[in-house]
C-alpha positions in Angstrom: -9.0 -16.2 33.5 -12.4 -16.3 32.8 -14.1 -13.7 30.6 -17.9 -14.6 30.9 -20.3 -11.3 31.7 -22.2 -11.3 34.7 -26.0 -10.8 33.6 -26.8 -8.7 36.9 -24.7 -7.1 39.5 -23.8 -8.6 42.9 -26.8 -6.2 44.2 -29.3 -8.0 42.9 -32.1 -6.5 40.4 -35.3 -4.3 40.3 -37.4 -3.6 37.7 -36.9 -0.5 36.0 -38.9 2.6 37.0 -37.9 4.6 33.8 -40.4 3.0 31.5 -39.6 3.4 27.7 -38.0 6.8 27.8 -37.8 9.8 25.9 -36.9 10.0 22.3 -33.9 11.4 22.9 -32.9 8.9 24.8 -33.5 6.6 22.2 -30.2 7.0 20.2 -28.0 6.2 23.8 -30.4 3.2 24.6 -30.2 1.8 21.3 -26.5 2.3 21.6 -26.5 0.8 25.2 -28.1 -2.4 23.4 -26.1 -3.3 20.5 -23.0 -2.6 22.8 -23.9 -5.3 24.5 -24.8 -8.0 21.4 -21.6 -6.6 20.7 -19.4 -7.5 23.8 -20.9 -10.8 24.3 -19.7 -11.4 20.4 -16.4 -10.7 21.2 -13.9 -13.7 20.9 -12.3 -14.6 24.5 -9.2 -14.0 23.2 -7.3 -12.7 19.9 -7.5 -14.5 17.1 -4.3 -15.8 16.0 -4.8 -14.3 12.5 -6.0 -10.9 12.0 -9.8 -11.5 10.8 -11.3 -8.9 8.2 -13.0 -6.6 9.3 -9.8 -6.8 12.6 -11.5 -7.1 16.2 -11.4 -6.5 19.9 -11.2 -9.3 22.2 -12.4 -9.6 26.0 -8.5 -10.2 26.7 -7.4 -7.0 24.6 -9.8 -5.0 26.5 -8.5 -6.6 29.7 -5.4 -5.8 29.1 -5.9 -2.3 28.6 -7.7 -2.0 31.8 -4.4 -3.6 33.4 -2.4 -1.3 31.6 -3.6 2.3 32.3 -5.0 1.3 35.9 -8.5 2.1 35.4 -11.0 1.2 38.7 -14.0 0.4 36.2 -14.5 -3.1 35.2 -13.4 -4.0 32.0 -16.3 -4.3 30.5 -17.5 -0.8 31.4 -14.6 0.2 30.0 -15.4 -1.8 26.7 -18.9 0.1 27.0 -17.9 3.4 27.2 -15.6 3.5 24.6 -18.5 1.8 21.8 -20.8 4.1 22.9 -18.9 6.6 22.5 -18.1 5.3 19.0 -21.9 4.5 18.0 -22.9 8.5 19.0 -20.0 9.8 16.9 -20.7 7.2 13.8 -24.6 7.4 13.3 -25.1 4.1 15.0 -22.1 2.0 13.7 -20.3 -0.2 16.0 -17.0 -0.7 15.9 -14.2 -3.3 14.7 -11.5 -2.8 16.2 -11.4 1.1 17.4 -12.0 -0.2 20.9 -9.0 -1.8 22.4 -7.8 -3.5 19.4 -5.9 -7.0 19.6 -2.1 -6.9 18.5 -1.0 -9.3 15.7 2.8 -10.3 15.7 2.1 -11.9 12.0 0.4 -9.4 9.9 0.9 -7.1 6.9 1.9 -3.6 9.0 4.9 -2.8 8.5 6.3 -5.4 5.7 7.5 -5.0 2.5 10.1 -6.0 0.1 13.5 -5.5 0.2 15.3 -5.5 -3.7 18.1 -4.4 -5.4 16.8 -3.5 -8.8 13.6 -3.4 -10.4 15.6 -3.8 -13.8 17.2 -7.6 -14.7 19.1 -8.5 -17.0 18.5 -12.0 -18.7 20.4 -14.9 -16.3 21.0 -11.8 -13.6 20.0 -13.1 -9.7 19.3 -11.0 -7.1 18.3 -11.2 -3.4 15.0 -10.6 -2.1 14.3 -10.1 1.5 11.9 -10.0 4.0 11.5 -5.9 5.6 10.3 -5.5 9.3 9.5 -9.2 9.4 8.9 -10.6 13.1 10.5 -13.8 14.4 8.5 -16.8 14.3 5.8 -15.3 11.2 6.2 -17.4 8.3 6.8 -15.5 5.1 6.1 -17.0 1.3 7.2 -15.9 -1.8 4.9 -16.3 -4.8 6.6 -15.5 -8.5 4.0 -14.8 -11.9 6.1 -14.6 -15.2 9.8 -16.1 -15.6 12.7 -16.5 -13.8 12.9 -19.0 -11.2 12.6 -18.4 -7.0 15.2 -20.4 -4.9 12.2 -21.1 -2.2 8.8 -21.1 -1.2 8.8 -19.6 2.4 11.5 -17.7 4.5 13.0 -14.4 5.0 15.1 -14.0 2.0 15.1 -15.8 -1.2 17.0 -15.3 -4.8 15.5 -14.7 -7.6 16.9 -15.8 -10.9 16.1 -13.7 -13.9 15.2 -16.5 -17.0 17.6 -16.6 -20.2 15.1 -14.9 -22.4 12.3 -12.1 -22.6 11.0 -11.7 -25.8 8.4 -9.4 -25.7 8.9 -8.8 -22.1 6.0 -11.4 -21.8 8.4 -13.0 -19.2 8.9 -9.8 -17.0 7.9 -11.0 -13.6 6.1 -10.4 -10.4 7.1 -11.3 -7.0 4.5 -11.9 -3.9 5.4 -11.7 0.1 2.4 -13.2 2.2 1.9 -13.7 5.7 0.9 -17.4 6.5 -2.9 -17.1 6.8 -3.3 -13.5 6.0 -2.6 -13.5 2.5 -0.6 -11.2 0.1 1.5 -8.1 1.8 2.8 -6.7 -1.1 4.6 -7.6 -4.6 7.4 -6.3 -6.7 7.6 -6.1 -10.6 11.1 -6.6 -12.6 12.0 -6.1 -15.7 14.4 -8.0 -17.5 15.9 -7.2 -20.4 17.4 -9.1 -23.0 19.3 -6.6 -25.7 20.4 -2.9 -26.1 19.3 -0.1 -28.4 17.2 2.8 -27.9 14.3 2.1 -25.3 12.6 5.1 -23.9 12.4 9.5 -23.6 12.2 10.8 -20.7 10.2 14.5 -20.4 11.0 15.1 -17.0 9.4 19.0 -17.2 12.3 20.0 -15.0 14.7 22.8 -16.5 12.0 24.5 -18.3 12.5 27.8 -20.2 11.4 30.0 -23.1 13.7 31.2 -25.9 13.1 33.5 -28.2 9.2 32.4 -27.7 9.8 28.8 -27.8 9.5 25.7 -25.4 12.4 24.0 -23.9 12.5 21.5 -21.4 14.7 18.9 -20.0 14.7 15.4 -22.3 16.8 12.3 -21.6 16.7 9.2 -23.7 17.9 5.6 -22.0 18.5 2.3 -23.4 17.1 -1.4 -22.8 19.0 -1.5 -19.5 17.8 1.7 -18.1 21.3 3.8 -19.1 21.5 7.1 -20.3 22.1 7.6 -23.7 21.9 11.7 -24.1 19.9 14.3 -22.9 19.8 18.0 -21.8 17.2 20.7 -23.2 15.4 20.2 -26.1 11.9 21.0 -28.1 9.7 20.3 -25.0 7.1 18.1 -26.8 8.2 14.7 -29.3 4.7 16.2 -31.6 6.4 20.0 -31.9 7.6 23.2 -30.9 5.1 24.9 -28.8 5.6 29.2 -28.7 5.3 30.1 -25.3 4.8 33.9 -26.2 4.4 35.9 -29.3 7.5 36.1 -30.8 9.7 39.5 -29.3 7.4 39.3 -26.5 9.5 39.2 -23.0 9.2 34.9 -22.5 9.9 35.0 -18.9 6.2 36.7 -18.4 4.7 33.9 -20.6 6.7 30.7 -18.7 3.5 29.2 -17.7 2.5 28.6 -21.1 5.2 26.7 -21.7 3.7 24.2 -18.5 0.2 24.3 -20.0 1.1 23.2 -23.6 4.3 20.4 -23.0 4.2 17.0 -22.8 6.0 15.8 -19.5 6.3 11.6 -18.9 7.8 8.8 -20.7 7.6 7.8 -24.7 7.9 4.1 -25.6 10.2 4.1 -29.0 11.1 0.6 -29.1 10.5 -0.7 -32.6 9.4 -4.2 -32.8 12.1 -5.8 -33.4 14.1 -4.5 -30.4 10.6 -5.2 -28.5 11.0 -8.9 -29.8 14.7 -9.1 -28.6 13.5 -8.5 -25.1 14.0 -4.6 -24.6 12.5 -4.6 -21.4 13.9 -1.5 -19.1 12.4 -1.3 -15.3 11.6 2.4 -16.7 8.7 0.8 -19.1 7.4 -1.5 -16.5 
């Protein structure tokens, strides 16, 4: 199939009896133009990988015409639709809002599948490939330690290194697509030792009594377990009063909100740090 564009129709041409026009036609006849630049730019076909900025294609646009039935050549069909666009858009053309090609090998859609985001030292785990297509070729990239079983495919272990002091080896996987680039990556924490790691102010069970703070505190290890928790002085700097003392604290709960602390406190000490306390709940 050829996709050339005719520069005249079959019934000949005349000169134009319109002369330049009127200003408001200007915005539609600049439109009409750089429709056109634009359709003769268009590659025959789609490009095996998605460009940036993604495109149309002469064969997308085709298709589509195939596809819903329309009577209109194709590339009045193209037309309308970038027109359309241009009006709506100041001017702009578009990329690919017209009839965009279809990529089987692209980012949409892919991600990756894991375990744990928490390792510990020597631990392996599988990584896979989600809402990969048949015949894409996937490749896994690694940044800190641990070793990767292979380079490309849809799975691949992952072998957490023998020590983490510091957590300077805590590692990052890549999944590309083959001439796209990277689709995503995944941190992991490995850790090395126990001991206290982390508090947890989660902000949920939150109450007043007798014109105090209380909220919900849970304190885990190197390996992401829980150690203890349950209410507690909502805030690791104090007691905040969440109503004058005697006061009825149920009217005054959204003090209590305004003046905790709700997230995660680091209270490794360095030796622990040095040990390689590194739980996926610091990462």
């Amino acid at each position: 199939m050829t996709w050339d564009i005719l520069g005249k129709s079959s019934r000949g041409e005349r000169p134009t009896q319109q002369g330049d026009g009127t200003t408001a036609q200007e915005k539609y006849r600049t439109a009409f133009q750089q429709c056109t630049f634009l359709w003769n730019s268009l590659p025959e076909a789609c490009p095996v990988v998605e460009p940036d900025p993604p495109t149309s294609s002469k064969e997308s646009v085709w298709a589509a015409k195939l596809e819903h039935g329309v009577v209109c050549s194709y590339y009045d069909l193209f037309m309308r639709c970038c027109i359309k666009f241009a009006l709506a858009n100041d001017g702009a053309m578009p990329t690919d809002e017209c009839f965009p090609c279809e990529y089987e090998c692209s980012c949409v859609g892919i991600s990756i599948g894991y375990t744990t985001q928490g390792m510990r030292v020597n631990e392996e785990q599988t990584l896979t490939v989600e809402g990969g297509v048949d015949g894409c070729v996937y490749a896994w990239g690694l940044v800190g330690g641990g070793t990767l079983s292979g380079e490309e495919g849809g799975s691949v272990v992952y072998t957490a290194p023998a020590t983490n002091p510091n957590c300077e080896s805590n590692a990052v996987v890549s999944l590309s697509v083959e001439g796209i680039g990277i689709c995503g990556s995944l941190g992991i924490a490995i850790s090395g030792t126990s001991g206290y790691a982390y508090v947890d102010y989660t902000g949920e069970g939150m109450m007043c009594n007798g014109g105090y703070c209380f909220a919900e505190r849970w304190l885990y290890d190197c390996n992401d377990d829980l150690i203890n928790g349950g209410l507690t002085g909502c805030t690791p700097y104090g007691w905040p009063r969440c109503a004058t003392y005697g006061n009825p604290p149920v009217a005054h709960l959204e003090e209590c909100w305004a003046d905790c602390y709700f997230g995660i406190i680091d209270v490794r000490s360095d030796s622990s740090k040095l040990a390689g306390c590194c739980p996926e709940g610091l990462l």
